[in-house]
C-alpha positions as CSV (number, residue, x, y, z in Angstrom):
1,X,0.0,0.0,0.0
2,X,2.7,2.4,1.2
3,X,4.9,1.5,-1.9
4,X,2.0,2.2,-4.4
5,X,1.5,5.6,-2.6
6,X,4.7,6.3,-3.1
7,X,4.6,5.9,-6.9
8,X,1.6,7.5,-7.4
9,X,3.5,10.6,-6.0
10,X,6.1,10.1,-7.3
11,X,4.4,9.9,-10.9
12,X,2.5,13.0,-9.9
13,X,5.6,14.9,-9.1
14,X,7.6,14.1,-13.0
15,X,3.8,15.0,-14.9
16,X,3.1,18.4,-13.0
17,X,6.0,19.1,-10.4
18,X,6.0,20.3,-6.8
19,X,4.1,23.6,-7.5
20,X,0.4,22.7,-6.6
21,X,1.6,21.0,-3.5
22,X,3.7,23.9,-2.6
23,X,1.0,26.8,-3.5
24,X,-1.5,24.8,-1.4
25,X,1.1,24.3,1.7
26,X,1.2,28.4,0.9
27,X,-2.6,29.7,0.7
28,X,-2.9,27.3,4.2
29,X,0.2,29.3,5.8
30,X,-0.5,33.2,4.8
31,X,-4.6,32.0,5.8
32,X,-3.8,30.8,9.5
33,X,-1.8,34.0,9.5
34,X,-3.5,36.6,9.0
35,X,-7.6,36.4,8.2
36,X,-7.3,39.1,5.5
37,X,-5.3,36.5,2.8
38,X,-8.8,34.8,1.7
39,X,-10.5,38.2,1.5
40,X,-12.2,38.8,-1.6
41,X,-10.2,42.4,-1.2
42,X,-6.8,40.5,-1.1
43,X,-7.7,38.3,-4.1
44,X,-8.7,41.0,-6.3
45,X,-5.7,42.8,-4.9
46,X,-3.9,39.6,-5.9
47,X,-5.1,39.5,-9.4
48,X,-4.1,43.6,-10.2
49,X,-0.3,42.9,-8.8
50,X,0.0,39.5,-10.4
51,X,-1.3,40.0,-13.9
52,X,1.9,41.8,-14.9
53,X,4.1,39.2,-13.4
54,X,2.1,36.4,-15.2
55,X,2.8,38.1,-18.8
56,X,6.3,38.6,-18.5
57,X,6.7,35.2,-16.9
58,X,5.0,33.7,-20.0
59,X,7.3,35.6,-22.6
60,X,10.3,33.9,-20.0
61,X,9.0,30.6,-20.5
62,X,9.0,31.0,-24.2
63,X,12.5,31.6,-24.1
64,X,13.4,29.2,-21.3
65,X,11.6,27.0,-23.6
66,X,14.1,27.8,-26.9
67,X,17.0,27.2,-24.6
68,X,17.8,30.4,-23.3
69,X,16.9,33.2,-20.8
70,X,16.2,36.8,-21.0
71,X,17.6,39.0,-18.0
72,X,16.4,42.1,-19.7
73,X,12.9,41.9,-18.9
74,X,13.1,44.8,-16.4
75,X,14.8,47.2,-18.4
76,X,12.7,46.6,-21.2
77,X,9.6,47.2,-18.8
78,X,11.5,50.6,-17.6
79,X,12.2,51.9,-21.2
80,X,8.4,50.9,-22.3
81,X,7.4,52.7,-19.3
82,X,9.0,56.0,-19.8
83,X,8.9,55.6,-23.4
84,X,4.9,55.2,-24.0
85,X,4.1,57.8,-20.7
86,X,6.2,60.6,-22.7
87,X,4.4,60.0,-26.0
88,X,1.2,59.7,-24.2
89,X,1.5,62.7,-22.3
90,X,2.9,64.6,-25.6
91,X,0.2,63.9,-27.6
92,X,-2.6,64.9,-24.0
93,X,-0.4,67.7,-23.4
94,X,-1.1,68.8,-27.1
95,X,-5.0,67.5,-27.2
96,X,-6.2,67.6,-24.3
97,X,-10.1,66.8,-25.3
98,X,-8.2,63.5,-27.3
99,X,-7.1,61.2,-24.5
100,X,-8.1,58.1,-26.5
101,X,-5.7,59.0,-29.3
102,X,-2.6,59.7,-26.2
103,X,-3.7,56.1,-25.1
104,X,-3.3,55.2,-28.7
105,X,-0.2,56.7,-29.3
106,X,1.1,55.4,-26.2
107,X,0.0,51.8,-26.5
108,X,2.0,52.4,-30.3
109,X,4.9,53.0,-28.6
110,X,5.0,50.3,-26.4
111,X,4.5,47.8,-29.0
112,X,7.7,49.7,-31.0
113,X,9.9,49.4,-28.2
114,X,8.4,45.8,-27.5
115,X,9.2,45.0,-30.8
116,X,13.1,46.9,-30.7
117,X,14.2,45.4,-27.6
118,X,12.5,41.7,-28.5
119,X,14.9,42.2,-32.1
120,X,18.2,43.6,-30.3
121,X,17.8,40.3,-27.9
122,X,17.0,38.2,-30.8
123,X,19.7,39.3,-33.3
124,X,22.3,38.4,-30.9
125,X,21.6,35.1,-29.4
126,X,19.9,33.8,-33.1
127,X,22.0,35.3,-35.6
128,X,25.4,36.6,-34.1
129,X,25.7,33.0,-32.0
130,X,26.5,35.1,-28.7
131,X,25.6,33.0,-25.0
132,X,22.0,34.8,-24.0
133,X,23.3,35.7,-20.8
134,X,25.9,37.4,-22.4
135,X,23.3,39.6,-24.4
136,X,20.4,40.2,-22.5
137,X,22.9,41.5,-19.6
138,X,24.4,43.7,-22.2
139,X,21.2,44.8,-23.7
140,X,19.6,45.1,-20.4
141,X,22.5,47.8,-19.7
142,X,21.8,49.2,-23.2
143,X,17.7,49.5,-22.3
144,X,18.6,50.8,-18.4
145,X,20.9,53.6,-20.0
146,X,18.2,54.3,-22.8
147,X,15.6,54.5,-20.5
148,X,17.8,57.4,-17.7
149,X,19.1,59.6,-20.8
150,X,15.3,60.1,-21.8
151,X,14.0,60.6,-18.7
152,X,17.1,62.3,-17.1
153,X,15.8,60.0,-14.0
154,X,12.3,61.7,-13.7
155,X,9.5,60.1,-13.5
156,X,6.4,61.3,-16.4
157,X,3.5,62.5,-15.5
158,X,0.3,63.8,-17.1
159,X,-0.9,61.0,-18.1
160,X,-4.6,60.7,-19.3
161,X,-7.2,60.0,-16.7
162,X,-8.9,57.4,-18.3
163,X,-6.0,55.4,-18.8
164,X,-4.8,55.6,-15.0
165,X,-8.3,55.4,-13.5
166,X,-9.8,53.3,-16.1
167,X,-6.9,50.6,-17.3
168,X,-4.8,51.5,-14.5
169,X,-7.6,50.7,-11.1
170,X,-10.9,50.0,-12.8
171,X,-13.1,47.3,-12.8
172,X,-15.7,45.1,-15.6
173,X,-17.8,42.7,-13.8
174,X,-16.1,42.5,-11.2
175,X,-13.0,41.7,-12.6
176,X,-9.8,44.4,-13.2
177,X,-9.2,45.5,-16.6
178,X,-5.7,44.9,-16.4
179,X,-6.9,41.4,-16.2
180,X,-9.5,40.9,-18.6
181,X,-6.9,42.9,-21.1
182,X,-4.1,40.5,-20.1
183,X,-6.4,37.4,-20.9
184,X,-6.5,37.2,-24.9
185,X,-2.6,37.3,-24.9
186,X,-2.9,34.5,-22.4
187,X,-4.9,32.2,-24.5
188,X,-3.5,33.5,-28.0
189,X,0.1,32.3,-26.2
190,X,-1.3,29.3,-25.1
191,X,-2.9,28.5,-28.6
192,X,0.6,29.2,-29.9
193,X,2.9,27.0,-27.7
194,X,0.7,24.0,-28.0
195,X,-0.8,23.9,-31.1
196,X,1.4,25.7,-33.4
197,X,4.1,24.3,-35.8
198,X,6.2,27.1,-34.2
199,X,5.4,26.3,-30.6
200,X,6.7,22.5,-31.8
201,X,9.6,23.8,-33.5
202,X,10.6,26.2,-30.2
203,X,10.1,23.1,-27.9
204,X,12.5,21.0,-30.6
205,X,15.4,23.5,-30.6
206,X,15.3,23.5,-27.0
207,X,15.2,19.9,-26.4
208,X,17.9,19.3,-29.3
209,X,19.2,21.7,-31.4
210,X,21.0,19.2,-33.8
211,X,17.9,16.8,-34.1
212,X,16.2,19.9,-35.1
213,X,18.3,21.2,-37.6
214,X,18.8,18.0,-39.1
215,X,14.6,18.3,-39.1
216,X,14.4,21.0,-41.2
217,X,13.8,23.4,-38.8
218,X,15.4,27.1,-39.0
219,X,16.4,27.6,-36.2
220,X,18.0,31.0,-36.1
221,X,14.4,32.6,-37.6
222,X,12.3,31.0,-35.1
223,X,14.9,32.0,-32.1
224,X,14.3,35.3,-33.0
225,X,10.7,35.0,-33.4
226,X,10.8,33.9,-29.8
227,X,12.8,36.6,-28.8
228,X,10.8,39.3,-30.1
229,X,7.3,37.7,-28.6
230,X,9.0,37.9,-25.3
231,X,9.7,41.5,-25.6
232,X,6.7,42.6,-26.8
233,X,4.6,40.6,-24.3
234,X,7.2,42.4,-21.7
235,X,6.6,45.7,-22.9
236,X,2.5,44.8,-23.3
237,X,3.2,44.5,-19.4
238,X,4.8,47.5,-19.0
239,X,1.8,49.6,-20.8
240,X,-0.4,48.1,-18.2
241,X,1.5,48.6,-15.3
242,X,2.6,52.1,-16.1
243,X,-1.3,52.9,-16.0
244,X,-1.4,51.1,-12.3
245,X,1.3,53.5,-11.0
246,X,-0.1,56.4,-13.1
247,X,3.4,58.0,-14.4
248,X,6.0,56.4,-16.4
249,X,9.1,55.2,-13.7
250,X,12.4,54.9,-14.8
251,X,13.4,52.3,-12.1
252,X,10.1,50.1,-12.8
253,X,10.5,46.6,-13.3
254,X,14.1,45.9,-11.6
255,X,13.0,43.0,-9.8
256,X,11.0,41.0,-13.1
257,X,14.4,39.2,-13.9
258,X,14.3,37.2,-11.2
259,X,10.8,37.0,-10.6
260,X,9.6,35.5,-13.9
261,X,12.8,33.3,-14.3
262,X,11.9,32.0,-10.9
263,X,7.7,31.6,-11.4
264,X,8.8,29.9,-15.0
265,X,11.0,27.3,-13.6
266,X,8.7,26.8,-10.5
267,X,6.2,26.1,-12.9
268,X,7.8,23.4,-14.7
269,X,10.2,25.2,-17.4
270,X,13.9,24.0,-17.5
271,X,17.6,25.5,-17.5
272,X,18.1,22.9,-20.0
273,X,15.0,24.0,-22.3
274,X,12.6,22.0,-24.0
275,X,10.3,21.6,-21.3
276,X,7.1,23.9,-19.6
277,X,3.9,25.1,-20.5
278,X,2.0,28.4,-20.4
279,X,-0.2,27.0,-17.6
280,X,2.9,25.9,-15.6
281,X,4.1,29.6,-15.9
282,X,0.9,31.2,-14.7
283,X,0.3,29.2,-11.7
284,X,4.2,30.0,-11.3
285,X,3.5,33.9,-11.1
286,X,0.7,33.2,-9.1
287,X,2.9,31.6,-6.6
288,X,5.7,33.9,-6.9
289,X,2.8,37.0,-5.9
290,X,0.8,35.1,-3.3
291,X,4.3,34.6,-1.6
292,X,5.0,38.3,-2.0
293,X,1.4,39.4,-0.8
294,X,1.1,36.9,2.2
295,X,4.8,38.4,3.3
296,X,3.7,42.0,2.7
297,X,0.6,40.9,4.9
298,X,2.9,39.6,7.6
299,X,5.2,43.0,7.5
300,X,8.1,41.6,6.0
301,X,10.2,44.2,4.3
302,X,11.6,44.2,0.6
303,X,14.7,43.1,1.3
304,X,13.6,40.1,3.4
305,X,11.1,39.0,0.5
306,X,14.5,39.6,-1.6
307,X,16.0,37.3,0.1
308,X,13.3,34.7,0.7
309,X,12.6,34.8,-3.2
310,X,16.5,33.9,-3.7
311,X,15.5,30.8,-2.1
312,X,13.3,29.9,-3.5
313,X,15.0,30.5,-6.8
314,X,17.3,27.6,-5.5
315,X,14.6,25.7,-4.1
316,X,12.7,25.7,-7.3
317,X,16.6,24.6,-9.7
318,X,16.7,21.6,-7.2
319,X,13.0,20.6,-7.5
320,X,13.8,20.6,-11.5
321,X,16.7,18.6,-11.0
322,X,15.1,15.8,-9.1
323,X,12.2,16.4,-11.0
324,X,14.9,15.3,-13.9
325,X,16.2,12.4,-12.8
326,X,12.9,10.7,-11.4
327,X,11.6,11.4,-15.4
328,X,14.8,9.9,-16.6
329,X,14.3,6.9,-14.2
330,X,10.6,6.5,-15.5
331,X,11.6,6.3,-18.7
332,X,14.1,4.2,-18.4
333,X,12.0,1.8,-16.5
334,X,9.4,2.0,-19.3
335,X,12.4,1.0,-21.6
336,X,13.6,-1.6,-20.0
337,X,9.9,-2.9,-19.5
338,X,9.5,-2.4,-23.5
339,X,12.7,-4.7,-24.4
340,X,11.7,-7.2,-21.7
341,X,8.0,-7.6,-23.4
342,X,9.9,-7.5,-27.1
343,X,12.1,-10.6,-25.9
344,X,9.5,-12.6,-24.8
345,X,7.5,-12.0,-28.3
346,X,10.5,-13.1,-29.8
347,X,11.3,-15.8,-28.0
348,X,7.3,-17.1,-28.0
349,X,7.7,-16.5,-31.9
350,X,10.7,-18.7,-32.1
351,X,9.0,-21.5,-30.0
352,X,6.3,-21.8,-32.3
353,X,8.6,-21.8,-35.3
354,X,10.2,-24.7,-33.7
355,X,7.2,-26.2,-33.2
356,X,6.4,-26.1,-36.8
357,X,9.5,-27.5,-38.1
């Protein structure tokens, strides 16, 4: 009994990983703790901080995916930030009566930088063969600098009212905007990773990139598709978030490197690429924010939840590993369970034969 328990587990733990067990073991913690956590309050206030999280941790497990990582995730979110907030308030400053055409404009340039900082990543890892850590540290310096010589380290202000009150802190049916805007590109990414030829051809350069090639598959093109998706889901984040805080920050978004690295991996991604899903990475983010909320609710400052989330960061590489090798050990069981059954057909084929003759 104990023995079949313990494969069940452990069969539970290689198909979906550690992370329901350990968001459950969560939600019961922060709830004993403080009464608030369940509130529908704290939910909703749940669902406005983590809906920027999720969409950057879903362009992260693309990449992850591929084979790489992006560590520029927070400078692109800074440099979308400033960048949209000073076209948008141009354009208000200039028409005031025409704050749907600022939004416009600033939504436009979102997607522009999106797309800039997705191709500068992409160019470099796909095209000019350079490590991705080596690039998106450099371009993340590149987009930090960018983003302080436009701003000259102000923040912007004079942003529309509709888009702060409205995008920013409002509600449909009960739900945030930022969330029921943040949905489509959910399920469009979802659609994409598993039941595209490209999401199949991302999750075969990551597994092998020689089998691949050897597939057909072109491999530099579809890295830098990747890589562009990633930046403009990032700076699609950005947009949204710079309505929540209501002025374009250049420091926004310093701690989304390790954040969505850590809620992809946590939710099933690997260093090693070729594995995760987009539902993995969601429930990741969700984890990665209810453990930053239930902290907040206990009073723990931002450089303990630094630290706590470094942890985890760790915790979450060594639940991958094992994760690893109890897959590996499955599937070598199942192979060694496959030849045994072939061998016994053969050898029940050649005893008939014999009987035959």
């Amino acid at each position: 009994m104990l023995n079949n328990l313990i494969l069940r587990f452990r069969r539970i733990f290689v198909n979906v990983g550690a992370l329901p067990f350990l968001l459950t073991l969560l939600i019961i913690f922060f709830a004993t703790q403080n009464p608030r956590f369940l509130s529908e309050t704290n939910i909703l206030n749940i669902s406005q901080q983590g809906i920027y999280l999720v969409l950057i941790s879903l362009g992260q497990m693309m990449v992850l995916v591929s084979g790489g990582f992006d560590l520029s995730v927070g400078a692109n979110v800074a440099l979308t930030s400033i960048g949209s907030a000073t076209i948008m308030a141009t354009v208000f400053q200039a028409s005031p009566d025409q704050a749907t055409l600022a939004i416009l404009a600033g939504f436009g340039a979102a997607v522009v930088i999106g797309i800039g900082c997705g191709m500068a990543n992409g160019f470099g890892v796909s095209y000019l063969k350079v490590n991705p850590f080596i690039v998106t540290l450099a371009t993340a310096s590149v987009f930090q600098g960018l983003t302080l010589l436009i701003s000259q380290g102000q923040e912007v202000s004079g942003l529309p009212k509709l888009f702060v009150h409205q995008i920013g802190s409002g509600f449909v049916l009960g739900i945030p905007i930022s969330v029921a805007l943040s949905a489509p590109v959910i399920v469009i990414l979802y659609l994409v990773m598993a039941w595209s030829r490209y999401g199949r051809y991302v999750y075969a350069i990551g597994s092998n990139p020689n089998a691949a090639l050897v597939a057909g598959v072109r491999i530099p093109m579809n890295l830098f598709a990747t890589y562009v998706i990633c930046g403009l889901v990032t700076a699609y984040s950005s947009f949204l978030l710079t309505a929540r805080v209501s002025a374009g920050e250049p420091l926004l978004g310093a701690e989304f490197p390790l954040q969505s690295i850590t809620a992809a991996i946590i939710g099933g991604c690997s260093l090693r690429g070729g594995q995760g899903g987009v539902g993995g990475a969601v429930v990741g983010a969700i984890f990665v924010t209810v453990l930053a909320n239930g902290m907040d609710l206990m009073r723990l400052g931002s450089n303990h939840q630094m630290i706590i989330l470094g942890f985890v960061l760790v915790l979450a590489v060594l639940i991958d590993r094992e994760r690893a090798k109890l897959g590996f050990v499955s599937m070598s069981a199942k192979v060694r369970e496959l030849s045994a059954a072939r061998g016994r057909r053969q050898a029940n084929t050649g005893a008939q034969t014999s009987e035959v003759q």
